[in-house]
C-alpha positions in Angstrom: -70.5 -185.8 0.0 -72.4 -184.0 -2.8 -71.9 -184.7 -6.2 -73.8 -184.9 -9.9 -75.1 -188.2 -10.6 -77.0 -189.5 -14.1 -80.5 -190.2 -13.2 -82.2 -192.6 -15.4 -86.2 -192.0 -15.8 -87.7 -195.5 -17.6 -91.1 -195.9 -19.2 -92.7 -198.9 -18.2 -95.9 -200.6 -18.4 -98.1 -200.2 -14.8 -98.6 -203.7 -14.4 -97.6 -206.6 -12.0 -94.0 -208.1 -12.8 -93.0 -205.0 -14.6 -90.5 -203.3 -11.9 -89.5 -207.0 -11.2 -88.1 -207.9 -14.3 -86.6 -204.5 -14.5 -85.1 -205.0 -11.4 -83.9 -208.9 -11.9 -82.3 -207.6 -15.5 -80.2 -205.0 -12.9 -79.0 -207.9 -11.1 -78.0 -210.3 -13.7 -75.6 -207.3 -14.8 -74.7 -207.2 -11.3 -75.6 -202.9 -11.3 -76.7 -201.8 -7.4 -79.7 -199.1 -6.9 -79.1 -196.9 -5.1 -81.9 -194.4 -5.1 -85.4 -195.4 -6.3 -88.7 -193.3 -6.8 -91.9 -194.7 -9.2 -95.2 -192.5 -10.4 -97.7 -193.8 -11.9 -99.9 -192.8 -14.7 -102.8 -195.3 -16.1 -100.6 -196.4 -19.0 -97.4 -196.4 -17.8 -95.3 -195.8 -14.4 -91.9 -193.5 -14.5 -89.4 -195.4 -12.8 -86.1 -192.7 -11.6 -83.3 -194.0 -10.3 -79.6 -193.5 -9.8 -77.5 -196.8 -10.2 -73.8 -198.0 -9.4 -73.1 -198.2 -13.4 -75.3 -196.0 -15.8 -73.8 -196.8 -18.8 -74.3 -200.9 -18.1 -77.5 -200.2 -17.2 -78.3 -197.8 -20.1 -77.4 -200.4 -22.9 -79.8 -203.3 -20.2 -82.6 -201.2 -21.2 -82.0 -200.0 -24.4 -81.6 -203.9 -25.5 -84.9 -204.5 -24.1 -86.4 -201.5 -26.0 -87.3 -199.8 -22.8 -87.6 -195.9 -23.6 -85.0 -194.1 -21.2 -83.8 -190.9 -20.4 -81.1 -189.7 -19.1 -80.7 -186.0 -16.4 -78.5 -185.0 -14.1 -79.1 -184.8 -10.6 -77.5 -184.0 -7.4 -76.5 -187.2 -4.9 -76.2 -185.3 -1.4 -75.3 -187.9 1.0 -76.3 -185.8 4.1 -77.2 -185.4 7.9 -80.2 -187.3 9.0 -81.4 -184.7 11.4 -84.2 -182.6 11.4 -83.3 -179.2 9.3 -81.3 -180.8 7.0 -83.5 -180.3 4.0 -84.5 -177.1 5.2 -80.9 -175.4 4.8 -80.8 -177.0 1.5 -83.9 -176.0 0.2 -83.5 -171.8 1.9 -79.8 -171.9 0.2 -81.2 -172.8 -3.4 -84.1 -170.4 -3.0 -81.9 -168.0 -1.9 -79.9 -168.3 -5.3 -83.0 -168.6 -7.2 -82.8 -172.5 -7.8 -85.8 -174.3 -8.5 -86.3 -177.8 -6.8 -88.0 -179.8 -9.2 -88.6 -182.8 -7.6 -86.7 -184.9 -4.7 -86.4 -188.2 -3.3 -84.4 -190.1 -0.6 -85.3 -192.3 2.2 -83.2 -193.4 5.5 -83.3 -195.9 8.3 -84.7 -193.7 11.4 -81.2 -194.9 13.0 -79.0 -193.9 10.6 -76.5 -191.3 11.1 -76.5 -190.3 7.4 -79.2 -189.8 4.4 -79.5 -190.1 0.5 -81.2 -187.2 -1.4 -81.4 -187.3 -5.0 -82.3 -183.7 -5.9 -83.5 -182.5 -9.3 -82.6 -178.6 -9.6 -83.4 -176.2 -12.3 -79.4 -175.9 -12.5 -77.9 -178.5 -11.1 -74.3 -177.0 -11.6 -75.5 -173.9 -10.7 -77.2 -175.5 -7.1 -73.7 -178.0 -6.7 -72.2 -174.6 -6.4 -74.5 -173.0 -4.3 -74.5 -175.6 -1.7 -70.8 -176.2 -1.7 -70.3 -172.4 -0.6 
């Protein structure tokens, strides 16, 4: 399955605790993660993630004065098997796509994988790959 999720990017402090409480606040309003990627900067870290309810999780965070943004992204629950990624990425280059950033991570045993993929046009790429 492939389909266009909301990503939510936060702006936290880069500090001990921080993700923690960001994360506890999640499960108080009972909202699941599903796909998780941090950098950090001195000042602050950029948390992304995709979640089970973004517009819960949106109001969370804007309660707590947390800056947040919201993108689209592409959730492609794919093969975990070497060349995977590689069709992906030769079928967006081949429509002139831009991969802006990815993340995903899966069990070594797992049949499947989650990539959250940020495209220069996501609708553009959704098409692209479902061809």
């Amino acid at each position: 399955g492939m389909h266009i999720a909301t990503q939510l990017a936060l702006f936290i402090e880069n500090k001990p605790g921080t993700l923690a409480r960001v994360c506890d606040e999640l499960e108080t309003a009972k909202v699941n993660i599903y796909a998780i990627c941090t950098s950090d900067t001195i000042d602050y870290s950029v948390v992304r993630m995709v979640v089970s309810d973004t517009r819960k999780a949106l109001l969370l965070f804007e309660e707590h004065g947390t800056l947040v943004i919201e993108s689209d992204v592409l959730m492609i629950d794919g093969d975990n098997k070497p060349g995977s990624l590689a069709k992906i990425a030769h079928k967006l280059a081949g429509a002139k796509v831009n991969i802006e950033y990815a993340y995903c991570a899966t069990s070594p045993d797992a049949r499947k994988g989650l990539l959250i993929l940020c495209p220069s046009e996501c609708r553009k790429a959704l098409k692209v790959l479902n061809t």
